[in-house]
OpenMM code with the backbone's topology and positions (N, CA, C; nanometers):
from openmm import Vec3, app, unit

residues = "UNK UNK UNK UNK UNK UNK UNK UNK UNK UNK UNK UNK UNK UNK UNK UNK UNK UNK UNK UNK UNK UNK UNK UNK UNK UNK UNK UNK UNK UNK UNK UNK UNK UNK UNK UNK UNK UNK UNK UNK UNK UNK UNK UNK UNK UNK UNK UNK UNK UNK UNK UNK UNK UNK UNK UNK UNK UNK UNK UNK UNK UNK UNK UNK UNK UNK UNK UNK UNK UNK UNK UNK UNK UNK UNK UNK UNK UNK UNK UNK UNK UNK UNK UNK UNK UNK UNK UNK UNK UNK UNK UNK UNK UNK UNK UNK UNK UNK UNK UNK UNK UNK UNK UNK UNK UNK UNK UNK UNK UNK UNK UNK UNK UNK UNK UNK UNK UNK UNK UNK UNK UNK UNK UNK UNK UNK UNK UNK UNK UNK UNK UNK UNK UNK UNK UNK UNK UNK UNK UNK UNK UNK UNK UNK UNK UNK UNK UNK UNK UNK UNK UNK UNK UNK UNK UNK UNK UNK UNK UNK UNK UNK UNK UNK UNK UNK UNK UNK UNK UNK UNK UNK UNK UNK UNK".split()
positions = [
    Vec3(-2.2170, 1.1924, 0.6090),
    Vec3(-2.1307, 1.2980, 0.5585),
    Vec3(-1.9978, 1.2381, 0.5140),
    Vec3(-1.9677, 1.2664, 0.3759),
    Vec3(-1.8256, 1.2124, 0.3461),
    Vec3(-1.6992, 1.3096, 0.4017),
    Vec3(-1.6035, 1.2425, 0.4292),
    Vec3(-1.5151, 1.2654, 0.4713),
    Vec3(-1.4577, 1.3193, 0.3821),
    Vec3(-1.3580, 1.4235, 0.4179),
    Vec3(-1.3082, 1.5058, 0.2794),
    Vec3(-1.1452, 1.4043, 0.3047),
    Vec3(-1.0746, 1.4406, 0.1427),
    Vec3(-0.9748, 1.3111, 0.1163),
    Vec3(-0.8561, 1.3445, 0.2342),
    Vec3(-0.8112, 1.4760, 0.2780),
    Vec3(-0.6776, 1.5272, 0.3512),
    Vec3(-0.6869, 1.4795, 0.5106),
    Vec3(-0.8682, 1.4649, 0.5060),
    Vec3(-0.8743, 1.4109, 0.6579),
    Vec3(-0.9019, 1.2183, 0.6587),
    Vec3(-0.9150, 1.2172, 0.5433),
    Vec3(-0.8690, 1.0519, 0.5402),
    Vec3(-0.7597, 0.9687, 0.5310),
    Vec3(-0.6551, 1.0624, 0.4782),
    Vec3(-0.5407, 1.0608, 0.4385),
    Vec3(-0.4472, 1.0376, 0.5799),
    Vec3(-0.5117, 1.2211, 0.6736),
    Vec3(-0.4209, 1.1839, 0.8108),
    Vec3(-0.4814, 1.0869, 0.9117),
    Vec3(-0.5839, 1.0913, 0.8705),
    Vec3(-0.6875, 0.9479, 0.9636),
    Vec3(-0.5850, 0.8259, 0.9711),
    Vec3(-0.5918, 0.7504, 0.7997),
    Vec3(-0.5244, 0.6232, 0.7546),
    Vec3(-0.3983, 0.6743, 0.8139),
    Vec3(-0.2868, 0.7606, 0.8000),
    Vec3(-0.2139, 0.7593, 0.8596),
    Vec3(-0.1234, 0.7581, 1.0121),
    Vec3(-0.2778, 0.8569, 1.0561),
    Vec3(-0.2729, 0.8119, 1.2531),
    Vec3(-0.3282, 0.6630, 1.2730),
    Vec3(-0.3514, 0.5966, 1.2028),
    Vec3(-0.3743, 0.4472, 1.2254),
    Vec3(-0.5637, 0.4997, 1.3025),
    Vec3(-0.5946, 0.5440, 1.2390),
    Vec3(-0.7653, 0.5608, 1.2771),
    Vec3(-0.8292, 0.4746, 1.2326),
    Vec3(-0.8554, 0.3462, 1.3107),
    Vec3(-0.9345, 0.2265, 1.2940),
    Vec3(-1.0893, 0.2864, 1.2274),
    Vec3(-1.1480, 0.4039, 1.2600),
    Vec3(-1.2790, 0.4861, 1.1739),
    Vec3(-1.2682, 0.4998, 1.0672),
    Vec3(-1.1716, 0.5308, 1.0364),
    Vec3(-1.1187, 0.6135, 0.8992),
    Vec3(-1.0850, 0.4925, 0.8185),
    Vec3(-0.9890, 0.3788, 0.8407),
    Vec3(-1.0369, 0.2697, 0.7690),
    Vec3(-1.1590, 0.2273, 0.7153),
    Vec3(-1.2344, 0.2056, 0.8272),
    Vec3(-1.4024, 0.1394, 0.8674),
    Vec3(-1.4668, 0.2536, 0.7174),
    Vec3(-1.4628, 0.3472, 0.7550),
    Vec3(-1.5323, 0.4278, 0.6547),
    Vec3(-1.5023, 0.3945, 0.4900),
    Vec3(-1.3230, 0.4122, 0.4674),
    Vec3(-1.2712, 0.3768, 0.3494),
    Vec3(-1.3068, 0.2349, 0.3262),
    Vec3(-1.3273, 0.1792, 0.3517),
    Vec3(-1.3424, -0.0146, 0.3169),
    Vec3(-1.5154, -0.0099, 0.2910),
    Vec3(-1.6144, 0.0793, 0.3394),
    Vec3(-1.7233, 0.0498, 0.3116),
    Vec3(-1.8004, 0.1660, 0.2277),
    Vec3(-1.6944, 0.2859, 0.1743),
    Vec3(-1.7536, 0.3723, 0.0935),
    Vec3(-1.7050, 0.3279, -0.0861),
    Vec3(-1.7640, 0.2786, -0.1752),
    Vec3(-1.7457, 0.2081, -0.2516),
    Vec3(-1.6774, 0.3197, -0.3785),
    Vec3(-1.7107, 0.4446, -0.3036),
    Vec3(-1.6920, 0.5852, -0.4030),
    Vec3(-1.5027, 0.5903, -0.4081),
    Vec3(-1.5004, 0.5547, -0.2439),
    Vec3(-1.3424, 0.5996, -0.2073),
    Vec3(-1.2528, 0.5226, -0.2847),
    Vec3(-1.2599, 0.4325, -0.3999),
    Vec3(-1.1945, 0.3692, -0.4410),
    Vec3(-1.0892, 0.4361, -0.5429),
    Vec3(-1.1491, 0.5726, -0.6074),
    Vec3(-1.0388, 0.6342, -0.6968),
    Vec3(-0.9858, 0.7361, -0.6250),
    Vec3(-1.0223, 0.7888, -0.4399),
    Vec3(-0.9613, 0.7946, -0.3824),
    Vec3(-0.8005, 0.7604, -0.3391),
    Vec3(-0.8652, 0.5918, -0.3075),
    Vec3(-0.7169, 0.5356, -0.2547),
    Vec3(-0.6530, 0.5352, -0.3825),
    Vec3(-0.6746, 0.5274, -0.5043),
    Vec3(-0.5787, 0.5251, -0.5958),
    Vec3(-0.4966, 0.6767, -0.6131),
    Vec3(-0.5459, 0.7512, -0.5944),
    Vec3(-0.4714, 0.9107, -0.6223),
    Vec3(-0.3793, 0.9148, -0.4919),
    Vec3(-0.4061, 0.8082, -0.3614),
    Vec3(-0.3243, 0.8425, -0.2867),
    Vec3(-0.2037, 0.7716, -0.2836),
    Vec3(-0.2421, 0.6810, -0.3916),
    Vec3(-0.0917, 0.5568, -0.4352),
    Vec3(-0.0422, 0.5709, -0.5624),
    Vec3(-0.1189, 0.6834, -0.6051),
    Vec3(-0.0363, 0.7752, -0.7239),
    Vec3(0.0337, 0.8919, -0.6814),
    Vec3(-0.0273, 0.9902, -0.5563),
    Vec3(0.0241, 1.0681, -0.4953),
    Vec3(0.1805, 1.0095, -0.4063),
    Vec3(0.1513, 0.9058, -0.3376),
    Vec3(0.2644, 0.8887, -0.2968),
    Vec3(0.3999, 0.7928, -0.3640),
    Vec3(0.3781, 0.7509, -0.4843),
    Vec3(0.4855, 0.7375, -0.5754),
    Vec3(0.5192, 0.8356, -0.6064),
    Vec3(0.4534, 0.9389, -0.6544),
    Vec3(0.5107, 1.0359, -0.6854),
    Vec3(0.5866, 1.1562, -0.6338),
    Vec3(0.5813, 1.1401, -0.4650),
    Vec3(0.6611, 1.1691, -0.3966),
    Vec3(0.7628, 1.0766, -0.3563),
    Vec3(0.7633, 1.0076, -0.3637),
    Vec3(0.9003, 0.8727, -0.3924),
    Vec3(0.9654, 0.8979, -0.4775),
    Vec3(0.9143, 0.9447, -0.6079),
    Vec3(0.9824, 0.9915, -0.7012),
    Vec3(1.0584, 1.0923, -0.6910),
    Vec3(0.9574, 1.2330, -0.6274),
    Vec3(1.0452, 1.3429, -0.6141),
    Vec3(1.1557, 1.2893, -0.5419),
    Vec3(1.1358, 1.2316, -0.4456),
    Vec3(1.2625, 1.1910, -0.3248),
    Vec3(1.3480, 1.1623, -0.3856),
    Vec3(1.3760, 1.0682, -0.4590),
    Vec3(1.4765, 1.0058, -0.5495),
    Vec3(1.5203, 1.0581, -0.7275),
    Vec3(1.4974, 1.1709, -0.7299),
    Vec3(1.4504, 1.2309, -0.8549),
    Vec3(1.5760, 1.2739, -0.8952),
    Vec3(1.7170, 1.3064, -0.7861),
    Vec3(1.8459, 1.3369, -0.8077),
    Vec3(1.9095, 1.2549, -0.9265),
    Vec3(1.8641, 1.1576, -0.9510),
    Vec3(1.9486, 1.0883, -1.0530),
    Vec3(1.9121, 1.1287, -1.1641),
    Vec3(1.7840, 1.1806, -1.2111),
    Vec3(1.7864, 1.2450, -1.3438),
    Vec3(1.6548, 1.1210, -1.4279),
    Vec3(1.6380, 1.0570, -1.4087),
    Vec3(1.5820, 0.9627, -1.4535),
    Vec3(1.4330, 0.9342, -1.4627),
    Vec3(1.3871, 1.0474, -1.5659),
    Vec3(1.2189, 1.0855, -1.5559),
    Vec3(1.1589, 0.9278, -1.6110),
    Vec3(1.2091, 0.8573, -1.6980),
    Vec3(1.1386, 0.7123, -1.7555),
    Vec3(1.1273, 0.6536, -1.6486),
    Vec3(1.1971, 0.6274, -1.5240),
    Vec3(1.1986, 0.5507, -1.4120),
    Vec3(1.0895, 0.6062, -1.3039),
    Vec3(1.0897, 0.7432, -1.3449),
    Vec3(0.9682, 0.8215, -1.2673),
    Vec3(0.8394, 0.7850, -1.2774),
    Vec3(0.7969, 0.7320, -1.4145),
    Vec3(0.6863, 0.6927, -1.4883),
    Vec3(0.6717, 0.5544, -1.4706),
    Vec3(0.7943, 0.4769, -1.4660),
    Vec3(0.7364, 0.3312, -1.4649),
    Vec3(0.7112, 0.2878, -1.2795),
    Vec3(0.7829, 0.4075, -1.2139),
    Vec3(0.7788, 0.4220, -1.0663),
    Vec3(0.6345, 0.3859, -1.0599),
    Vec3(0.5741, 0.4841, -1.0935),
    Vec3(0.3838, 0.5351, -1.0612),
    Vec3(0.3355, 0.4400, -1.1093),
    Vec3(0.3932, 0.3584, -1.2173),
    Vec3(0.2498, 0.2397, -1.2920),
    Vec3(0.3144, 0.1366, -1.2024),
    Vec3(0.4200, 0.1195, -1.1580),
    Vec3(0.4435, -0.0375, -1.0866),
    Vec3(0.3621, 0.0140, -0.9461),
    Vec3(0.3494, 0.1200, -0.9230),
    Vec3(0.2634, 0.1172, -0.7489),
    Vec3(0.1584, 0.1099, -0.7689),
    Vec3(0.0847, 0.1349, -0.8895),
    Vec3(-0.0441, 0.0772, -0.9046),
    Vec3(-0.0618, -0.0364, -0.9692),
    Vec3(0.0202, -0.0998, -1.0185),
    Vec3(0.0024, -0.2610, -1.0246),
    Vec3(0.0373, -0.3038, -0.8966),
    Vec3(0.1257, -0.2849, -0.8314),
    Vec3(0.1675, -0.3612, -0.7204),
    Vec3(0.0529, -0.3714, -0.6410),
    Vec3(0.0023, -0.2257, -0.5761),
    Vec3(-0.1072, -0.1996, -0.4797),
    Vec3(-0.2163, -0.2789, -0.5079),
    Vec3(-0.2876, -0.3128, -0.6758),
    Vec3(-0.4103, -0.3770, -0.7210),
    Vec3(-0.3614, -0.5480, -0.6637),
    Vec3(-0.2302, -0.5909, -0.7409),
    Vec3(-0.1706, -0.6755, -0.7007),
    Vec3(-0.1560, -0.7699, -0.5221),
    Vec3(-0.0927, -0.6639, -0.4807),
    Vec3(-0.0999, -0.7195, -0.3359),
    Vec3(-0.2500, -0.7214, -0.2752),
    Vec3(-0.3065, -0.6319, -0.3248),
    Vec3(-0.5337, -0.6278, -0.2229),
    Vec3(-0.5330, -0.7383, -0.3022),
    Vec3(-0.5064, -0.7981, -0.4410),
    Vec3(-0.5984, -0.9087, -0.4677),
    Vec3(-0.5098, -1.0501, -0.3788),
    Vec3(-0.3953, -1.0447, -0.3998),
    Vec3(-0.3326, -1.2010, -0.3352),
    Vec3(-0.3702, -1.1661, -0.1542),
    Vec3(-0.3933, -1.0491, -0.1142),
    Vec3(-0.4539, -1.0473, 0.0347),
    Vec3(-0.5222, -1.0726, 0.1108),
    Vec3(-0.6692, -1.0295, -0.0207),
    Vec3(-0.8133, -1.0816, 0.0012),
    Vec3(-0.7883, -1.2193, -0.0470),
    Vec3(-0.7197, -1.2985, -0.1056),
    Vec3(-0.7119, -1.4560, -0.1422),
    Vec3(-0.6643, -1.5103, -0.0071),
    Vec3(-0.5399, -1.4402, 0.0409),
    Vec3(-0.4953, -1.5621, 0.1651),
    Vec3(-0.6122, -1.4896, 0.2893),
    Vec3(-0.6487, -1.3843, 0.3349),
    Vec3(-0.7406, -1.3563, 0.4095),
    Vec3(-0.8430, -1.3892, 0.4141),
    Vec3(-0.9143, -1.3932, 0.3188),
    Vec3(-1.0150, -1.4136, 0.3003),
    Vec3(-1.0957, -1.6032, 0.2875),
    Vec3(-0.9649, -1.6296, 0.2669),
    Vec3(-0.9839, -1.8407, 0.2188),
    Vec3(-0.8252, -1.9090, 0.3083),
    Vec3(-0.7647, -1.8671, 0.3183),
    Vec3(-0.6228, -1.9011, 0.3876),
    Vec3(-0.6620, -1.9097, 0.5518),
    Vec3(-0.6668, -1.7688, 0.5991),
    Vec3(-0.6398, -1.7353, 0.7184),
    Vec3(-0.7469, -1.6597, 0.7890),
    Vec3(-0.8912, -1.6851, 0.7236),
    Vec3(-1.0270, -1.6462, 0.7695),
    Vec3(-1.0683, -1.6651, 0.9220),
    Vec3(-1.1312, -1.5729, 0.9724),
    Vec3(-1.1395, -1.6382, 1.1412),
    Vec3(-1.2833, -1.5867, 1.0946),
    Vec3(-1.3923, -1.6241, 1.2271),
    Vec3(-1.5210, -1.6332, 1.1807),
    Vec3(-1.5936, -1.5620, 1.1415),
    Vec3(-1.5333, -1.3979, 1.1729),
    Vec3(-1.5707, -1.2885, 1.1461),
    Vec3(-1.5519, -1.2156, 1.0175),
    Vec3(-1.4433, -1.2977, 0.9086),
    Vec3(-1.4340, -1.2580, 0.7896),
    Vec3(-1.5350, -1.2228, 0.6718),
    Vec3(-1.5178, -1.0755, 0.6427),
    Vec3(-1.6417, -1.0735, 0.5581),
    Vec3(-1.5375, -0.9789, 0.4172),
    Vec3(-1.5032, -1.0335, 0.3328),
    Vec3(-1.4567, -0.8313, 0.2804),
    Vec3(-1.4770, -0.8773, 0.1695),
    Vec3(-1.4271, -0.7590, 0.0725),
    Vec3(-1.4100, -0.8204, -0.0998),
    Vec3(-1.2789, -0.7535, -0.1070),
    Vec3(-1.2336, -0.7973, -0.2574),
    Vec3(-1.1181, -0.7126, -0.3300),
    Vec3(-1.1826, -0.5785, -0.3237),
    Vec3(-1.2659, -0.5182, -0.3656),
    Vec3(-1.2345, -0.3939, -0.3555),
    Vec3(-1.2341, -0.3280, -0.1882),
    Vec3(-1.2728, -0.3649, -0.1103),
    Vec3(-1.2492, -0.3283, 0.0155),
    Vec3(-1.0919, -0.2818, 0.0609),
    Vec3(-1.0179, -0.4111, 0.0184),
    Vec3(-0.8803, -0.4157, 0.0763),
    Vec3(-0.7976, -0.3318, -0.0438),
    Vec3(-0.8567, -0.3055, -0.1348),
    Vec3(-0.7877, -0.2198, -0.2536),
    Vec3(-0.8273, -0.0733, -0.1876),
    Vec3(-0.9430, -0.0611, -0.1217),
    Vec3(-0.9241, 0.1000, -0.0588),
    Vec3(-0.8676, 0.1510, 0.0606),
    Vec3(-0.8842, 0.0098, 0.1255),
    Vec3(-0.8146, 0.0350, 0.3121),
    Vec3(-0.6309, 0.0317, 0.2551),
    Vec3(-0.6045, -0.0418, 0.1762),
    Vec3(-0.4688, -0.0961, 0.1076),
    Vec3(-0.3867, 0.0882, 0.0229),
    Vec3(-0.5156, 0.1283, -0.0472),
    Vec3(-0.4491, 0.1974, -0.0899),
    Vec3(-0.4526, 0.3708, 0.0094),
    Vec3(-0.5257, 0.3952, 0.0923),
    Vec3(-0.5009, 0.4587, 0.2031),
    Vec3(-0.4173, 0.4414, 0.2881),
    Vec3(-0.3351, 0.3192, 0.2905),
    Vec3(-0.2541, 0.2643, 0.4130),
    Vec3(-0.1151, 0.3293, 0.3353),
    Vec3(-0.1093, 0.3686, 0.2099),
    Vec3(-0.0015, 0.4428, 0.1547),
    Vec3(0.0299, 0.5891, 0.1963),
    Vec3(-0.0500, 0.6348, 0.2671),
    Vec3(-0.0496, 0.7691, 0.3025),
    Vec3(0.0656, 0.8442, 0.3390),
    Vec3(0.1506, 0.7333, 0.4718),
    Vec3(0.2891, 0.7926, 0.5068),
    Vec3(0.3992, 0.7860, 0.3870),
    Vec3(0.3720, 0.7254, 0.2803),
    Vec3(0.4913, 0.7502, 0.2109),
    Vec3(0.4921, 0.8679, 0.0955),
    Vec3(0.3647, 0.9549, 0.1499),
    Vec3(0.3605, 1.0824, 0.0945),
    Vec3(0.5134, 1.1860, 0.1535),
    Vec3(0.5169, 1.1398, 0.2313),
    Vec3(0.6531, 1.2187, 0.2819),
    Vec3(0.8211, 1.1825, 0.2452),
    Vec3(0.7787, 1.0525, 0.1546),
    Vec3(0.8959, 1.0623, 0.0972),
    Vec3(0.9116, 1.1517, 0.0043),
    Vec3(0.8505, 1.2569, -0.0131),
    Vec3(0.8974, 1.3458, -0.0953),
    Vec3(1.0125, 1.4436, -0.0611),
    Vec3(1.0660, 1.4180, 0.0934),
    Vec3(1.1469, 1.4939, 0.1518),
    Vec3(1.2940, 1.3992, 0.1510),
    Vec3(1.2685, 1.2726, 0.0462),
    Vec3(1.3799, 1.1861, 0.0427),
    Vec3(1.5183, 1.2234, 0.0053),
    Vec3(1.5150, 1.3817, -0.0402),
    Vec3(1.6294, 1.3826, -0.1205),
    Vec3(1.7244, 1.4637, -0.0228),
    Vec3(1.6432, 1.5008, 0.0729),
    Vec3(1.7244, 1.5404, 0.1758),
    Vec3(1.8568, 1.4747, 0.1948),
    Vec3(2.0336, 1.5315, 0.2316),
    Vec3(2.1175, 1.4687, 0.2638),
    Vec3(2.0772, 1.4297, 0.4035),
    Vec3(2.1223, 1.3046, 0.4657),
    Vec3(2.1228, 1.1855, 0.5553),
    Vec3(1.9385, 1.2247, 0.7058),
    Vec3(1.8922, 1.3428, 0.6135),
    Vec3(1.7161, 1.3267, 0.6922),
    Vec3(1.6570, 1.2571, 0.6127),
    Vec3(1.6658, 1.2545, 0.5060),
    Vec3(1.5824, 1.1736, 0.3484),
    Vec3(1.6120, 1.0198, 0.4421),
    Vec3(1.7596, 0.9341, 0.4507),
    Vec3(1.7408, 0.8426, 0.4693),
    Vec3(1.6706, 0.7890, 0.5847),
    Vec3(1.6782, 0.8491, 0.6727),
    Vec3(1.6505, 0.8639, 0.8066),
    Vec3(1.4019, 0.8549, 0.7835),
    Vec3(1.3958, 0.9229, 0.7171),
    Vec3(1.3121, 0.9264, 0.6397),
    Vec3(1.2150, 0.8521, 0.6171),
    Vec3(1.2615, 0.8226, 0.4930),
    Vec3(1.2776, 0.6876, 0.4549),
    Vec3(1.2757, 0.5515, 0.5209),
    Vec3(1.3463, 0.5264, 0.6268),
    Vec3(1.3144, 0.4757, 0.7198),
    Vec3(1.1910, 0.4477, 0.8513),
    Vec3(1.1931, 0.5787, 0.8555),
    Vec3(1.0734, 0.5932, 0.9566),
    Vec3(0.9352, 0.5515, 0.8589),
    Vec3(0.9409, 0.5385, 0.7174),
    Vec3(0.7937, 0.6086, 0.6345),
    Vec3(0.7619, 0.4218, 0.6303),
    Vec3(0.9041, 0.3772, 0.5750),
    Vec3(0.9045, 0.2169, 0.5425),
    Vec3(0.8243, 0.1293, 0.6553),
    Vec3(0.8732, 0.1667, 0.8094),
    Vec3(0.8273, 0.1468, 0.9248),
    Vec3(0.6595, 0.1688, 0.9317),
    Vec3(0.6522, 0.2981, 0.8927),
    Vec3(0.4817, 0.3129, 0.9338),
    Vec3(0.4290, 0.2876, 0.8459),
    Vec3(0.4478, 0.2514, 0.7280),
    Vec3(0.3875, 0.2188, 0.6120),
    Vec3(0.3801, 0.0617, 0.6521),
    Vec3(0.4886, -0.0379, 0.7132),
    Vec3(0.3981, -0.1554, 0.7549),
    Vec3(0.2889, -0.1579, 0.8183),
    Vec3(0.2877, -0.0814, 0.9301),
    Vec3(0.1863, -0.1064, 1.0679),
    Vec3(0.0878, -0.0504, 0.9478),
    Vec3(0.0320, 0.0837, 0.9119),
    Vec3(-0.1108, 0.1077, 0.8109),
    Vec3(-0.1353, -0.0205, 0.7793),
    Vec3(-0.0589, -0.1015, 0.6665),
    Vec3(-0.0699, -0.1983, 0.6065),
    Vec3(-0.1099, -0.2936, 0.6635),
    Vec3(-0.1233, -0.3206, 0.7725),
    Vec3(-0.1713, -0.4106, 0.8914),
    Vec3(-0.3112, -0.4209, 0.9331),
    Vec3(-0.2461, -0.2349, 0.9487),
    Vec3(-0.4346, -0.1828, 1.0270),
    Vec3(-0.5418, -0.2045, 0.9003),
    Vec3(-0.5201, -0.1679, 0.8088),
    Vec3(-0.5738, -0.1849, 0.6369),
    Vec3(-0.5799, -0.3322, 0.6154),
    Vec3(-0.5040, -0.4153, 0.6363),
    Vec3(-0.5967, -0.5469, 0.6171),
    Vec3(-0.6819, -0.6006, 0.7665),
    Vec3(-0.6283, -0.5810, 0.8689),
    Vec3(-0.7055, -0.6242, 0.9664),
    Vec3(-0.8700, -0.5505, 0.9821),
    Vec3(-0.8628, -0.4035, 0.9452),
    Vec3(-0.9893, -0.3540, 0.9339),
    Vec3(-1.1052, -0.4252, 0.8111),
    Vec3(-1.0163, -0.4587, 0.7132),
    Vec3(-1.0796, -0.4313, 0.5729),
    Vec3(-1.1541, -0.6422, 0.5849),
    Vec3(-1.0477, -0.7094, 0.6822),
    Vec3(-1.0512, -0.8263, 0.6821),
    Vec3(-1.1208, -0.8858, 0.8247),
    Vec3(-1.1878, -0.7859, 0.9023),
    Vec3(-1.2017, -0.8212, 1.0396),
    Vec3(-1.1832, -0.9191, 1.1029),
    Vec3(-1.0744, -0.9444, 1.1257),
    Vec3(-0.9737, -0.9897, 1.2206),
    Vec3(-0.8970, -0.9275, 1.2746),
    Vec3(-0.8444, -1.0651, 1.3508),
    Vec3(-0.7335, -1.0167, 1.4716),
    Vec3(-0.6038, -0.9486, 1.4048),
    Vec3(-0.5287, -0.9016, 1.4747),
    Vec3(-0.3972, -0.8006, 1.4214),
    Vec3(-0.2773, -0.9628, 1.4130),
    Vec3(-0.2660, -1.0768, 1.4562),
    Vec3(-0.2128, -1.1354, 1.4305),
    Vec3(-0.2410, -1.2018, 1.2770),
    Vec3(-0.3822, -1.2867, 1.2272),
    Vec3(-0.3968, -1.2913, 1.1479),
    Vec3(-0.3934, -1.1872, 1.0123),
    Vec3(-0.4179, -1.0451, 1.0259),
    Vec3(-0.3511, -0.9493, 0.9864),
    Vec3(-0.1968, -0.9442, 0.8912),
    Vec3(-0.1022, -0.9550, 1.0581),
    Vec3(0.0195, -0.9570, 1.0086),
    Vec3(0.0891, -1.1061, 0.8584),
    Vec3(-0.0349, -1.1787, 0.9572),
    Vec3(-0.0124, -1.3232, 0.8772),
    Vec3(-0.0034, -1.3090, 0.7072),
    Vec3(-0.1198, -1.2717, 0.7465),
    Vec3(-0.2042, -1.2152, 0.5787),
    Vec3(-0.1203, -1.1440, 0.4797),
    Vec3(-0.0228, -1.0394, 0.5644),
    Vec3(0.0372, -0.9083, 0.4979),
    Vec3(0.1719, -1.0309, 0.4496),
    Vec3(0.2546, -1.0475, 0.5336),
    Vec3(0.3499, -1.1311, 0.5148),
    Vec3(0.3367, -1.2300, 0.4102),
    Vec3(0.2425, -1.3235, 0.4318),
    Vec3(0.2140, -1.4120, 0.3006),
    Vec3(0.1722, -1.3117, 0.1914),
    Vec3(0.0972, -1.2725, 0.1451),
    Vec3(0.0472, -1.1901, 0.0761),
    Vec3(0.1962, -1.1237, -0.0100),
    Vec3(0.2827, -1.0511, 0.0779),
    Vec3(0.4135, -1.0224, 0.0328),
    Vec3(0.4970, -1.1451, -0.0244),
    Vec3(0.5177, -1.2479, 0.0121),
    Vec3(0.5866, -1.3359, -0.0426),
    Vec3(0.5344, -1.4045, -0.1565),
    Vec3(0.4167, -1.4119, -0.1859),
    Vec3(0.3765, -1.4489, -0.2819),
    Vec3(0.3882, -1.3787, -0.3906),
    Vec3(0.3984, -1.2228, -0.3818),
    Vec3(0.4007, -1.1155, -0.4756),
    Vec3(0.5884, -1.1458, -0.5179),
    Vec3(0.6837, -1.1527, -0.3625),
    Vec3(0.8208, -1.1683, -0.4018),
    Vec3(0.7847, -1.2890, -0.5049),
    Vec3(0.7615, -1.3562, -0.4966),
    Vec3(0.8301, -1.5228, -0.5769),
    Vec3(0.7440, -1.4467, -0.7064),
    Vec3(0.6213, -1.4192, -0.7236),
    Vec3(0.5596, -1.3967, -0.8606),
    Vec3(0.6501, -1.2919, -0.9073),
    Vec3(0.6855, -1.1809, -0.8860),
    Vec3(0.8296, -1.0509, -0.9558),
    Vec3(0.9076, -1.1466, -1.0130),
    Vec3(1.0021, -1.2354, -0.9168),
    Vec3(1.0916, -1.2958, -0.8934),
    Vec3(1.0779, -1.4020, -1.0764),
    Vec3(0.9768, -1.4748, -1.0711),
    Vec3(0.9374, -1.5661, -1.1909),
    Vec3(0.9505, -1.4766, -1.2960),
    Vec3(0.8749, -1.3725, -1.2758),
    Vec3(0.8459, -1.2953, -1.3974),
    Vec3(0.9561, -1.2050, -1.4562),
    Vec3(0.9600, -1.1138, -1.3682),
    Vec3(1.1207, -1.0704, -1.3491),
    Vec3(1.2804, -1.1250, -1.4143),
    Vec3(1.3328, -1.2143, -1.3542),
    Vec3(1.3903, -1.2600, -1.3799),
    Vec3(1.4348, -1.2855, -1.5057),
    Vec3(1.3578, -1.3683, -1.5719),
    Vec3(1.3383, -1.4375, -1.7039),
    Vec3(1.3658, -1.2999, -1.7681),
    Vec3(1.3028, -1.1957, -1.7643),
    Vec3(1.3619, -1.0825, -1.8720),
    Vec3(1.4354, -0.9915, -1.8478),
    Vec3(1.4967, -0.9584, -1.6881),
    Vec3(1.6620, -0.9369, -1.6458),
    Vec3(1.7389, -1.0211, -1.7289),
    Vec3(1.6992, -1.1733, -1.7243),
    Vec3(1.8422, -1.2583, -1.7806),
    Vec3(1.8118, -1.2060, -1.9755),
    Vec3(1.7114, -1.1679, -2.0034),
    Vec3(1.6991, -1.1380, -2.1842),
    Vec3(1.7425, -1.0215, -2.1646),
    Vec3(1.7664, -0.9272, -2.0932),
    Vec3(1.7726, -0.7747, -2.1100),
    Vec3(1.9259, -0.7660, -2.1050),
    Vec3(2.0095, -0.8709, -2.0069),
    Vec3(2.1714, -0.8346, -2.0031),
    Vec3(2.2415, -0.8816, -2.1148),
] * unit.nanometer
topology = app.Topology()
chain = topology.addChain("A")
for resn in residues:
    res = topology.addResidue(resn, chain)
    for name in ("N", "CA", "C"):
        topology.addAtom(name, app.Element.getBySymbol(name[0]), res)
């Protein structure tokens, strides 16, 4: 029986090691996790929407789905060949659905625009949005929660320095 999306949503978000397990091996859930990392930019957006700035709204939603495709693929690279323990089995699309379910809590940044609860917020969402991100590669990567964290961390820095290359170079053409 498939799981309907609102109870996968609060699953991935109570950190339901099942509810991962399920998302990483239902091959359907994949435009799933994407509506839920389109859903929750777009409550990022609302959150921050005070400034007026609908073009930034739009390039908001396409950078979280590059980023999200982005980070499952450099994840499953260091997890999968980096930091493999014997039990490693996954693919890219696995960690692209546990990855993009692990976005779930930042559906509530839509309450960002709140005066000083938004930041407060915000805070708490940034927080639980690591640990998902954890549980989402350690499920998707079966391993330990240390190799996990390993994974997430590298995985992130590699994405910083690649922005950073790319980035850069057309900040310095754009000023």
């Amino acid at each position: 029986m498939q799981a309907s999306l609102t109870a996968r949503i609060i699953g991935a978000a109570r950190l339901d090691t099942a509810t991962y397990e399920a998302v990483e091996h239902d091959e359907a859930a994949t435009s799933s996790a994407l509506l839920v990392v389109v859903l929750a930019a777009i409550a990022a957006g609302i959150g921050t929407l005070g400034s007026g700035r609908i073009a930034a709204f739009i390039l908001g939603v396409i950078a979280a789905i590059v980023s999200w495709a982005a980070y499952a693929g450099v994840a499953y690279l260091v997890g999968s060949r980096l930091l493999a323990g014997p039990q490693t089995q996954a693919t890219w699309g696995q960690l692209l659905r546990t990855l993009g379910f692990a976005q779930a809590p930042r559906l509530l940044l839509v309450l960002g625009w709140i005066p000083i609860l938004g930041v407060l917020i915000s805070l708490i969402v940034f927080i639980w949005t690591l640990i998902t991100t954890v549980v989402a590669i350690r499920q998707a990567l079966d391993f330990t929660t240390g190799r996990a964290i390993g994974t997430a961390v590298i995985a992130w820095l590699v994405l910083v320095i690649v922005y950073a290359v790319i980035l850069i170079p057309v900040g310095v053409l754009a000023a």
